[in-house]
Each structure stands twice: as C-alpha cells, then as structure tokens.
C-alpha positions as protocol buffer text, in pm:
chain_id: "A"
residue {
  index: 1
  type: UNK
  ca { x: 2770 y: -3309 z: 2828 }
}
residue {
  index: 2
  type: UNK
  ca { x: 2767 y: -3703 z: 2862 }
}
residue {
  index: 3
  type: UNK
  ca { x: 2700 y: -3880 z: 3173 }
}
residue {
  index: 4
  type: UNK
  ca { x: 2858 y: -4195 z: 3262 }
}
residue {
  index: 5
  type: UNK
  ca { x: 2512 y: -4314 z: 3243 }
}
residue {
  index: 6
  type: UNK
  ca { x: 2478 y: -4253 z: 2854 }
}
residue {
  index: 7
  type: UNK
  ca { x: 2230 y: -3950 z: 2905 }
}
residue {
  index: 8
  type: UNK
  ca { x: 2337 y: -3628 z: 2712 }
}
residue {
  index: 9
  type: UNK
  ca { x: 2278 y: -3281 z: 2767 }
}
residue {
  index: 10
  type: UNK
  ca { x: 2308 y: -2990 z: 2539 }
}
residue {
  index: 11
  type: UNK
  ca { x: 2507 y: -2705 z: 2765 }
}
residue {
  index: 12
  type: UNK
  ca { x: 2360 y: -2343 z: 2716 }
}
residue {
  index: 13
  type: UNK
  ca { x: 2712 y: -2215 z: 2537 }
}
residue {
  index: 14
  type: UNK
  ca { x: 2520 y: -1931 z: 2363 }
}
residue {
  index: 15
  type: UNK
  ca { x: 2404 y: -1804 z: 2731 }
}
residue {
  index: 16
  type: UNK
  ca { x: 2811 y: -1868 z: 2906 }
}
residue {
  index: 17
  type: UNK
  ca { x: 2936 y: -1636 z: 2636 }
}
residue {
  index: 18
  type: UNK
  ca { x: 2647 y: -1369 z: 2682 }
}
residue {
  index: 19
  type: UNK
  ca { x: 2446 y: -1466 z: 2371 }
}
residue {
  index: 20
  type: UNK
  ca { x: 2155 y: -1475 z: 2625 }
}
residue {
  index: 21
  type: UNK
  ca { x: 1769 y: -1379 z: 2597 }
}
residue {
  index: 22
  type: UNK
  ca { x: 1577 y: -1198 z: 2838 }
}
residue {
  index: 23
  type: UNK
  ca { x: 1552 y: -1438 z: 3134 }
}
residue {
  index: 24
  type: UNK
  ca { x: 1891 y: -1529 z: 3123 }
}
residue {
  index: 25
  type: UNK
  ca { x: 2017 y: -1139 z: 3124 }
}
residue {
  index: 26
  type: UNK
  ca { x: 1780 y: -1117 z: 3409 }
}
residue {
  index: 27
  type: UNK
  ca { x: 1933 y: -1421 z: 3585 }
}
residue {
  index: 28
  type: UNK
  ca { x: 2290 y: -1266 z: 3523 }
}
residue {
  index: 29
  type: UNK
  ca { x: 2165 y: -944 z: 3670 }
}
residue {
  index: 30
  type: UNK
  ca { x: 2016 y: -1109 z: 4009 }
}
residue {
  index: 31
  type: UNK
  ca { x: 2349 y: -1299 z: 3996 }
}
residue {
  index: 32
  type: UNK
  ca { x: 2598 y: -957 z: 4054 }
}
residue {
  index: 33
  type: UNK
  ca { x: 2369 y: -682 z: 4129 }
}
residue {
  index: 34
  type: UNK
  ca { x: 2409 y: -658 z: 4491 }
}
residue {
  index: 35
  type: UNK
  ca { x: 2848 y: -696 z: 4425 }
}
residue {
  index: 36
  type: UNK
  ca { x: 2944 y: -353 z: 4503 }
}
residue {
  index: 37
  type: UNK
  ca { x: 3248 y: -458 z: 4679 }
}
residue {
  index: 38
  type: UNK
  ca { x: 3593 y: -743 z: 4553 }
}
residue {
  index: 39
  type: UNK
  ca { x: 3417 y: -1032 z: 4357 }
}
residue {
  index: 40
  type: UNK
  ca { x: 3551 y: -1306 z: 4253 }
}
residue {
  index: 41
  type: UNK
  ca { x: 3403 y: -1540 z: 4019 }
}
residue {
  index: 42
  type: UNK
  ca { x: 3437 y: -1936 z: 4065 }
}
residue {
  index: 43
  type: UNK
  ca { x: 3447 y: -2133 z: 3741 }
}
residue {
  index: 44
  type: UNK
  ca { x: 3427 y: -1788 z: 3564 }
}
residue {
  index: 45
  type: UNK
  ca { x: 3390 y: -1936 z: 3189 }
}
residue {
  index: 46
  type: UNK
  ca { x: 3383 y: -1701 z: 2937 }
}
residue {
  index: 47
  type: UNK
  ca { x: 3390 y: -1423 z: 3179 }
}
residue {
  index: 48
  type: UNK
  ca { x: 3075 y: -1247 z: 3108 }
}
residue {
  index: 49
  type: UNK
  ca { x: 3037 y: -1157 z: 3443 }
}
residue {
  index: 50
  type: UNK
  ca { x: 3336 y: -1053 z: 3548 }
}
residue {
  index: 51
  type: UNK
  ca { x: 3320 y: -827 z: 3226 }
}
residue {
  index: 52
  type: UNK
  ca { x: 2996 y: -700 z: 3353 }
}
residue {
  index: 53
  type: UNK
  ca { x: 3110 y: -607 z: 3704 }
}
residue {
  index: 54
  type: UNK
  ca { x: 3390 y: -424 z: 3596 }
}
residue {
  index: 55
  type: UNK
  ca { x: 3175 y: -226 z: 3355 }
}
residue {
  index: 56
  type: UNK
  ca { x: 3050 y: -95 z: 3628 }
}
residue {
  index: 57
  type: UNK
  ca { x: 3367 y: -35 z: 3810 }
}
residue {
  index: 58
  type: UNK
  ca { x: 3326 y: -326 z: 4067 }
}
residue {
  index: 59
  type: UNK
  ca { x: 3676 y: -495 z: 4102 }
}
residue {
  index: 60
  type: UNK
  ca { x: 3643 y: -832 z: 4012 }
}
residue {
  index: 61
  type: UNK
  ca { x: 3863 y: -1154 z: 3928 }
}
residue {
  index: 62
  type: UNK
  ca { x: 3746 y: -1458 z: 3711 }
}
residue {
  index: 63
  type: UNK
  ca { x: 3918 y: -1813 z: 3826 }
}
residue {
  index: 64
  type: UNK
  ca { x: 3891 y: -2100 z: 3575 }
}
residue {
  index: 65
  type: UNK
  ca { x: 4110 y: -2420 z: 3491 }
}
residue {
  index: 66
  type: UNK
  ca { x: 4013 y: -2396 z: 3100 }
}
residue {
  index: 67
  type: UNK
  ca { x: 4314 y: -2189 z: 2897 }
}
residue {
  index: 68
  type: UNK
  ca { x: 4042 y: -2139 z: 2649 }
}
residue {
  index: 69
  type: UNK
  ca { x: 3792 y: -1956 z: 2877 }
}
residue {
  index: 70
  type: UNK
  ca { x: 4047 y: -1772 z: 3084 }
}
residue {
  index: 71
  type: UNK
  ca { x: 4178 y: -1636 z: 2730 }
}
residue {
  index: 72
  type: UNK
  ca { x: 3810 y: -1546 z: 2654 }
}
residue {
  index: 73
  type: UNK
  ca { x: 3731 y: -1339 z: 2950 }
}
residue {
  index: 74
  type: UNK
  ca { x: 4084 y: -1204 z: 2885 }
}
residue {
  index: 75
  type: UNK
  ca { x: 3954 y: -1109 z: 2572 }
}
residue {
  index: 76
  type: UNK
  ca { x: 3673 y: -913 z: 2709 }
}
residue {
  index: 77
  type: UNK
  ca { x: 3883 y: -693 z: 2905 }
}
residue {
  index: 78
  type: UNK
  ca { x: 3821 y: -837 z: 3205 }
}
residue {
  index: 79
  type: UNK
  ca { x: 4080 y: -1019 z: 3472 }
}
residue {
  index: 80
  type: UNK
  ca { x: 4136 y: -1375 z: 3496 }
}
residue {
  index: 81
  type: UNK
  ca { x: 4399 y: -1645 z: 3609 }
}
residue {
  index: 82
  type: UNK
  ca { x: 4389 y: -2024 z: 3528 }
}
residue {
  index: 83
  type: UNK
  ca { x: 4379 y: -2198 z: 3824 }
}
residue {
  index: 84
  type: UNK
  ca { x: 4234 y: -2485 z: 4032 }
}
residue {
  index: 85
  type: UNK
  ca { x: 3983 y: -2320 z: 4280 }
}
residue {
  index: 86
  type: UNK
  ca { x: 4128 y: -2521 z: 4565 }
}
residue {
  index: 87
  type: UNK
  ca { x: 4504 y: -2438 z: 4504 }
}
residue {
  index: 88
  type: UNK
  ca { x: 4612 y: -2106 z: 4645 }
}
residue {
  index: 89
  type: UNK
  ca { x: 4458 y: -1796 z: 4500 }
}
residue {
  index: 90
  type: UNK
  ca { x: 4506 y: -1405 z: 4542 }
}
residue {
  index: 91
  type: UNK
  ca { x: 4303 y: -1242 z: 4822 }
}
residue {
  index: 92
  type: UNK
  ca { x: 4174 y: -1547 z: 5031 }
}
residue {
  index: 93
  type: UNK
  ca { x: 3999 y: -1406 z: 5320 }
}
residue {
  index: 94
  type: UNK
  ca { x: 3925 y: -1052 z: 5203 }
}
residue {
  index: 95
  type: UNK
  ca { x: 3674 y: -1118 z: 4882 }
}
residue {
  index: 96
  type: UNK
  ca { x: 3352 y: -953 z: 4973 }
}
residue {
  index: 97
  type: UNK
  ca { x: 3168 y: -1186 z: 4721 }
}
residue {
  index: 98
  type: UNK
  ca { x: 3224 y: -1525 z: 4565 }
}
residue {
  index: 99
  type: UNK
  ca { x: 2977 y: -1624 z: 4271 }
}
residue {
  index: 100
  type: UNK
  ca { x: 2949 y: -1966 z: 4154 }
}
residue {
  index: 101
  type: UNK
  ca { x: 2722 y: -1937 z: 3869 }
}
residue {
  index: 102
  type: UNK
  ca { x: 2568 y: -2194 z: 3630 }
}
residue {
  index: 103
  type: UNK
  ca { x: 2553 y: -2501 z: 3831 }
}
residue {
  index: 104
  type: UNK
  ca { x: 2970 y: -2423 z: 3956 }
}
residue {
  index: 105
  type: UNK
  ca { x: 2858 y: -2556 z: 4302 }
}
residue {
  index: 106
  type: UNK
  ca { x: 2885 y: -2913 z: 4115 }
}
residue {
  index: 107
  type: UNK
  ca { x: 3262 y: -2806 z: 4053 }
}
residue {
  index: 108
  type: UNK
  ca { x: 3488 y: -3129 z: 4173 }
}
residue {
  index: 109
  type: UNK
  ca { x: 3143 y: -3361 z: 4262 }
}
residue {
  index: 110
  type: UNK
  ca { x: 3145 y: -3227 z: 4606 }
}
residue {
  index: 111
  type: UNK
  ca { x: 2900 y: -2952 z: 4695 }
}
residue {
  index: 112
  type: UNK
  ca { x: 2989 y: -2915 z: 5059 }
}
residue {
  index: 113
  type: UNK
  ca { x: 3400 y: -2900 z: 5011 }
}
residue {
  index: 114
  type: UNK
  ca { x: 3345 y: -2606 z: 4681 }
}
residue {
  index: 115
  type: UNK
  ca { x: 3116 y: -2423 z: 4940 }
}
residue {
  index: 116
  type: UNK
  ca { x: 3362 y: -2464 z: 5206 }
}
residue {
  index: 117
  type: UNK
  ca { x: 3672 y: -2348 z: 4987 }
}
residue {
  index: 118
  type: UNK
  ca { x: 3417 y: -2063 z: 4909 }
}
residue {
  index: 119
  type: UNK
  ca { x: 3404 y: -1929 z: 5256 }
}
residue {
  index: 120
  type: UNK
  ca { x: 3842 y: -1951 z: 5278 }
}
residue {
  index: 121
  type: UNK
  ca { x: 3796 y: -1729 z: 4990 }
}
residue {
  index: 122
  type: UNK
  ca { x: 3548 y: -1458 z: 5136 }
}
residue {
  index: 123
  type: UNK
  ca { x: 3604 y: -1215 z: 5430 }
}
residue {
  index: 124
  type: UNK
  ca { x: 3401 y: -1275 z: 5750 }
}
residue {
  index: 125
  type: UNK
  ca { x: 3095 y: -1111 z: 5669 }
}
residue {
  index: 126
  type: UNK
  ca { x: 3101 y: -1249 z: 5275 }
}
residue {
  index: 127
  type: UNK
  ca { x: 2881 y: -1324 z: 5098 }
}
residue {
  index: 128
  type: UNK
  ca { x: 2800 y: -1570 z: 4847 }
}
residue {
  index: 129
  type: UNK
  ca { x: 2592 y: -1567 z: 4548 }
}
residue {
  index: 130
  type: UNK
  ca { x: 2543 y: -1972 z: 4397 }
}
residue {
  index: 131
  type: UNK
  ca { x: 2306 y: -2084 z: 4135 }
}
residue {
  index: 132
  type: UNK
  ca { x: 2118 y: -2402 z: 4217 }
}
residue {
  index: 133
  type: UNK
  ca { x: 1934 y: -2674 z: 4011 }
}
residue {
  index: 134
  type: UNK
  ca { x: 1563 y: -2663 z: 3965 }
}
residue {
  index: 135
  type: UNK
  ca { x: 1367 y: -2814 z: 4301 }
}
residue {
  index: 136
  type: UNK
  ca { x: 1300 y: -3150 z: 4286 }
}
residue {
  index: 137
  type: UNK
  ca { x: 1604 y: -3243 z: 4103 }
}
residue {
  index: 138
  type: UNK
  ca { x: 1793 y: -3366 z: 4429 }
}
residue {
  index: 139
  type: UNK
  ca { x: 2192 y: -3387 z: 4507 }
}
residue {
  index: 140
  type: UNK
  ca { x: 2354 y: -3608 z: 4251 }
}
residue {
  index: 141
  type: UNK
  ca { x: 2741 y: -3682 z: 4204 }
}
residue {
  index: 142
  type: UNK
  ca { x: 2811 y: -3825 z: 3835 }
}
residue {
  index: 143
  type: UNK
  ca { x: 3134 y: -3868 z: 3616 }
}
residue {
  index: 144
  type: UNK
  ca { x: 3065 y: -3699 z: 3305 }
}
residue {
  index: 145
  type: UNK
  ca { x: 3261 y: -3538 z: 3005 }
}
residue {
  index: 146
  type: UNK
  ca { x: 3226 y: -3280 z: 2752 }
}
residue {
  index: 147
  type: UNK
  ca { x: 3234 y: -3345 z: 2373 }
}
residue {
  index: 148
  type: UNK
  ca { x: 3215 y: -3194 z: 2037 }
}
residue {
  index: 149
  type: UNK
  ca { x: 3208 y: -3251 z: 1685 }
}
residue {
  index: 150
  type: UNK
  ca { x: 3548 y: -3244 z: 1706 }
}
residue {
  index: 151
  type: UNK
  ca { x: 3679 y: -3368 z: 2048 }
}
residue {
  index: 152
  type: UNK
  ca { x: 3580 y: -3590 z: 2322 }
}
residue {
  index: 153
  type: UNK
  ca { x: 3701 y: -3500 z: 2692 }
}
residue {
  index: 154
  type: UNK
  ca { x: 3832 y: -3689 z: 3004 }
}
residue {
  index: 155
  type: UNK
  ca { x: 3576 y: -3799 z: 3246 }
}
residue {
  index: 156
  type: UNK
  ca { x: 3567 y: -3616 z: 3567 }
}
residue {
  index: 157
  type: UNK
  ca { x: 3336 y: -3531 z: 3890 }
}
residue {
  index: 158
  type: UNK
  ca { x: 3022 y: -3291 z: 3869 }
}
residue {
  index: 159
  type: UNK
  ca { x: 2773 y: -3243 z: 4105 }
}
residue {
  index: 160
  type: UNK
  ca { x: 2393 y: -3123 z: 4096 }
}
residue {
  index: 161
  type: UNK
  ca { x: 2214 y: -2980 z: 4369 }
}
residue {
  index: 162
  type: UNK
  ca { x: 1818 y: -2861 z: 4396 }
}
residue {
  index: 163
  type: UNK
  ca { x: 1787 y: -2560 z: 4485 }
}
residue {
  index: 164
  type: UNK
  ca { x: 1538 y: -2743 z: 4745 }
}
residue {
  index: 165
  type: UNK
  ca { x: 1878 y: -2872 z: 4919 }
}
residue {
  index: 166
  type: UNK
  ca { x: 2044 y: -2548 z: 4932 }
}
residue {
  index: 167
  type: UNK
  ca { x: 1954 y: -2482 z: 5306 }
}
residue {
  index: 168
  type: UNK
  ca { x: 2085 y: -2818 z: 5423 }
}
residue {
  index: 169
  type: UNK
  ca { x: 2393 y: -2753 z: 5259 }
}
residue {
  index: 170
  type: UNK
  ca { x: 2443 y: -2367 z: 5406 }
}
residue {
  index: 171
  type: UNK
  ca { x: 2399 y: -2527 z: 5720 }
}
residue {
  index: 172
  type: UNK
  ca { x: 2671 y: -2751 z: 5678 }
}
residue {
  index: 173
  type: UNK
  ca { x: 2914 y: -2562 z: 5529 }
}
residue {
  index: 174
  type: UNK
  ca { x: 2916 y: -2225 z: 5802 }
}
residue {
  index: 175
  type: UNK
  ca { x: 2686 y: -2050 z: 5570 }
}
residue {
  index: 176
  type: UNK
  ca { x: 2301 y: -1928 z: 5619 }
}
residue {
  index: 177
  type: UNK
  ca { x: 2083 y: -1831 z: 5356 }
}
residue {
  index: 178
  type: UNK
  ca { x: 1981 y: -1476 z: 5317 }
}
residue {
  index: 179
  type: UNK
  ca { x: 1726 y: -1533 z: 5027 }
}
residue {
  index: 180
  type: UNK
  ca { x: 1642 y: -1701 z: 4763 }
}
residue {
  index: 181
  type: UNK
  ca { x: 1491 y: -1675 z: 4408 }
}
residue {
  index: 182
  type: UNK
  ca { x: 1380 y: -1802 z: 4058 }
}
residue {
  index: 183
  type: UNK
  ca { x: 1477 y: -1550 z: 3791 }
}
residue {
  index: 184
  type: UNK
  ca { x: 1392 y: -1700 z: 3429 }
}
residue {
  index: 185
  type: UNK
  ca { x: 1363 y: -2028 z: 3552 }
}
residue {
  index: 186
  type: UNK
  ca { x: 1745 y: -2037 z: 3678 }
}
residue {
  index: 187
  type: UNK
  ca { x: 1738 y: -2080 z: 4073 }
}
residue {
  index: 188
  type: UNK
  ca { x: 1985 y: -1814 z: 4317 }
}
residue {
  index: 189
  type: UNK
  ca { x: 2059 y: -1859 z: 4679 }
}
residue {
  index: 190
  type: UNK
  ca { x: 2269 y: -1599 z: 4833 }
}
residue {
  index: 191
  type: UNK
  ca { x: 2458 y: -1686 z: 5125 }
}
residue {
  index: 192
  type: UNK
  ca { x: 2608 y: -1488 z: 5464 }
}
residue {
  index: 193
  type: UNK
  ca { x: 2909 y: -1647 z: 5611 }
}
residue {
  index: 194
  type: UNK
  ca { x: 2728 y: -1486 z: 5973 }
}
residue {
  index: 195
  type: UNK
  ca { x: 2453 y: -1423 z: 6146 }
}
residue {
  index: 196
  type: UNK
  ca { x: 2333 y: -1096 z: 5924 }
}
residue {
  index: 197
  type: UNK
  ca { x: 1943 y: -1113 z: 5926 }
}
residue {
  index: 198
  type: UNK
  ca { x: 1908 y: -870 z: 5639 }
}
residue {
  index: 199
  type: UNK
  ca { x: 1768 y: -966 z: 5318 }
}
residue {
  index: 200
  type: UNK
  ca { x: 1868 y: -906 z: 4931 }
}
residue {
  index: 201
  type: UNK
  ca { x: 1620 y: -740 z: 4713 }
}
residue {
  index: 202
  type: UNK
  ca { x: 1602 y: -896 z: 4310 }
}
residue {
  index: 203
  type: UNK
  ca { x: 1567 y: -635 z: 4111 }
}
C-alpha cells in the first residue's frame, strides 16, 4: 500500500486469507465470537470470516467491491455479493451484527459516514464489532493505492483511526461503546446502536 505521501506499507495478505499465527487467530476469534445471530461482514476480503461463522452455523453475508475477493470467499463456501457498501444491500435494518475488520472503518476516507451506513445496516439493538488502529496513531484521511509486482492501482480514499478515537466517533455516529480490547496487538471496539449497559466478554 502506497500513500500519496511516498510511504509504503506491506499489507498482512497471509493473515486476510487465514494464513494467520496465533495472535491473529485470536484477534479473528474476539472479532465473531459473540455473532450468534445475521452477520454481515463489511469489506469482507477473502472471506475468512464469513467462512468461519458459517462453520459454525451462524448465517452470515460477506460484502466487498473486489471480483477477486468476492470469488475467494465464494470459494470457501461461504456467501458473498460484490457491492459498494453504501449502495443498497439485502437485509438493511435487520442484521444483528456488522463487522468491519482490518482497519474497514477507513473504507471511503470517512470514518463517521462507514459507521453511520453501519447502523442503516443493523437492527435497533445491533451491534457492531470494528477493528481500530493502534492508540496514538490518530484519525488520518490519505489517498493511497495498492500495487504489485505486476500491477499498480487507482488512487482512492482510506482512513485510519486510533483506537484512542473510537469513543468520540461512537458518539457521533448513534453508537456507544460496550468494550474494548487488544487481542495480539490488533485493537476491537464493539459497539451498541442503544443504551444496553451490558458488556462483551473476550474469550
């Protein structure tokens, strides 16, 4: 991943397709272990959640604009449609859960609107599972783009928030935060569209 800035960032492929060590299977674990109910999955990748929830017979839906990783978590077994997360998608209002995993609260540059369109998506008393930057790293809007060996990308918006800022931003967006935690040095907020005062256990 290049910023506009010139800096360059090596993106954790290995972990997006499951190829993950023991933190990171932890981390994936906080992320859906408390989904017992309709989850969908924002900026699902490679699916390997999705594929992981309905292992354990949790119906779940992966959204993502890339062909190539809604053919991937096809692949797995596990549902998907290509689409852009603001455009109209199956279920709005009724999801009981809404992850956005690996940073997907950047999705679009604009923290606040993806967390809004997140609370469309979920039923009343949702709830919504988002995976934060490391404290101290701030709320930043950048153009960047993805290359390869092979193939350079167009540049587009991405946002990065601290998991420091997520409270700020629950406030403004009709959400409150239940809890929070740092599981393998990956940061998880999860967040009640209400007023529910009870807490989620990592296990």
């Amino acid at each position: 991943m290049r910023g506009a800035d010139g800096t360059r960032q090596r993106l954790p492929t290995g972990r997006w397709l499951g190829l993950a060590g023991v933190g990171d299977r932890r981390a994936d674990h906080a992320l859906t272990h408390c989904c017992d109910g309709p989850t969908v999955d924002l900026g699902c990748g490679p699916g390997r959640l999705v594929a992981a929830l309905m292992q354990r017979g949790v119906l779940a839906l992966g959204v993502d604009i890339s062909p190539t990783a809604v053919a991937i978590t096809r692949f797995r077994g596990a549902p998907a449609l290509r689409r852009d997360l603001f455009g109209p998608l199956p279920g709005a209002g009724r999801w009981s859960y809404a992850l956005l995993a690996d940073g997907n609260i950047g999705i679009g540059g604009d923290p606040q609107r993806i967390l809004r369109r997140t609370a469309d998506l979920l039923a009343p008393d949702g709830l919504a599972i988002v995976e934060f930057g490391r404290p101290g790293t701030g709320s930043v809007t950048r153009q960047i783009r993805l290359e390869s060996r092979s193939h350079i990308g167009s540049w587009f918006p991405w946002a990065s928030v601290g998991i420091d800022h997520a409270d700020q931003l629950a406030r403004t967006t009709g959400f409150r935060i239940l809890s929070t935690a740092d599981v393998g040095g990956r940061h998880i907020a999860w967040l009640r569209r209400h007023r529910a005062t009870e807490a989620v256990t990592v296990r």
